[in-house]
C-alpha positions in Angstrom: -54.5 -45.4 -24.3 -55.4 -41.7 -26.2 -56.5 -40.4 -23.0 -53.2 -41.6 -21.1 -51.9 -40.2 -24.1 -53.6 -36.7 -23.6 -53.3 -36.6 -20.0 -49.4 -36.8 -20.7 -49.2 -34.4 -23.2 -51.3 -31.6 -21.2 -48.8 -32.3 -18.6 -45.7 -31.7 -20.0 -47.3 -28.8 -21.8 -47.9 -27.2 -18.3 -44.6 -28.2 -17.0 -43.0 -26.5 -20.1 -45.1 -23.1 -19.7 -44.5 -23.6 -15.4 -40.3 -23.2 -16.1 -40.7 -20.1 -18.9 -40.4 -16.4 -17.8 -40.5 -13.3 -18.9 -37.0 -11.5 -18.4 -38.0 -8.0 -17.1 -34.7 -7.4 -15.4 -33.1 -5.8 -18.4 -35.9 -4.0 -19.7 -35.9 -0.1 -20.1 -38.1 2.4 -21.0 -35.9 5.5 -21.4 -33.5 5.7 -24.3 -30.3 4.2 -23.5 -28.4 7.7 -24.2 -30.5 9.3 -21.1 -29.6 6.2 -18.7 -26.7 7.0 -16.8 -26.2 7.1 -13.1 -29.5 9.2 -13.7 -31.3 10.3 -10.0 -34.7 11.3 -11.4 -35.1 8.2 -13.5 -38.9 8.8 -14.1 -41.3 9.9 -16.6 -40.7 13.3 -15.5 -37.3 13.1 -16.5 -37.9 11.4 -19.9 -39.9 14.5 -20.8 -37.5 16.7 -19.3 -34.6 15.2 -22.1 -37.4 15.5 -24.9 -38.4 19.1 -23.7 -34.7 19.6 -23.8 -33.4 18.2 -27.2 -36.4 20.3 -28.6 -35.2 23.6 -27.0 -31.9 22.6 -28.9 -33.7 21.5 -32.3 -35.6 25.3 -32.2 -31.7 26.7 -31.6 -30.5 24.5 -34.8 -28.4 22.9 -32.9 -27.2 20.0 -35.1 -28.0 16.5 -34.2 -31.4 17.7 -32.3 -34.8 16.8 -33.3 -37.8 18.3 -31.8 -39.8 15.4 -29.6 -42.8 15.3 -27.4 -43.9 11.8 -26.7 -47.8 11.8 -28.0 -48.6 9.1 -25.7 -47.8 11.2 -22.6 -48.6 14.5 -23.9 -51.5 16.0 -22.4 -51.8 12.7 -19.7 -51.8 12.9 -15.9 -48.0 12.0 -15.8 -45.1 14.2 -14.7 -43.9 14.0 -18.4 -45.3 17.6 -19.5 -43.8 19.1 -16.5 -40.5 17.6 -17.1 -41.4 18.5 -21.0 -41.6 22.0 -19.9 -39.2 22.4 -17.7 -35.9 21.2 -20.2 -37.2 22.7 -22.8 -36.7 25.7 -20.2 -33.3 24.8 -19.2 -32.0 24.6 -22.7 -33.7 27.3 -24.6 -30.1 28.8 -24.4 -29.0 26.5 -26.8 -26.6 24.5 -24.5 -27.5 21.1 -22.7 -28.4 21.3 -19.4 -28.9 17.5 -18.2 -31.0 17.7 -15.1 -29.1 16.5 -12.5 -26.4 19.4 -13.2 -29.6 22.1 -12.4 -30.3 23.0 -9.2 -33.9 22.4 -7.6 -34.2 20.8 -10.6 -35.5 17.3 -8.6 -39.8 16.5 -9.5 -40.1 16.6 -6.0 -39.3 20.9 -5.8 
């Protein structure tokens, strides 16, 4: 009887853990403020808005804080270049999103 008991129980544990999921559909890694109709929606584009809202921070421009994502820093991701080159594109002190540059795609 306990092991009929068992046996049941390890069963409909198994079926329980069988029907779960993990819902990855809706999961994002970029800030929802960068994700719209974005192209070059990469790491190189998530240190291209960081690079950027830095250039603005060093400009005072209000509402900017200077960010450079300490995981990717220094790595062998596109995120420096895309660090470097928004921090490039808005050192004027005005937003440039990327997809408003020209040859401004990871791929140039």
């Amino acid at each position: 009887m306990m092991k009929a008991r068992l046996i049941f129980i390890a069963v409909l544990s198994l079926s329980a853990i069988g029907c779960t999921s993990a819902d990855y559909d809706n999961y994002k890694f970029f800030p929802e403020e960068y994700v719209s109709n974005v192209k070059y929606d990469s790491i190189y584009h998530y240190g291209y808005n960081q690079g950027c809202e830095s250039a603005l921070k060093a400009k005072n421009v209000e509402d900017t804080d200077y960010q450079k994502d300490e995981t990717f820093d220094g790595g062998l991701t596109r995120f420096n270049d895309g660090w470097d080159a928004g921090n490039a594109a808005c050192k004027n002190g005005l937003r440039n999103v990327m997809y408003t540059l020209k040859n401004s795609s990871p791929e140039s």
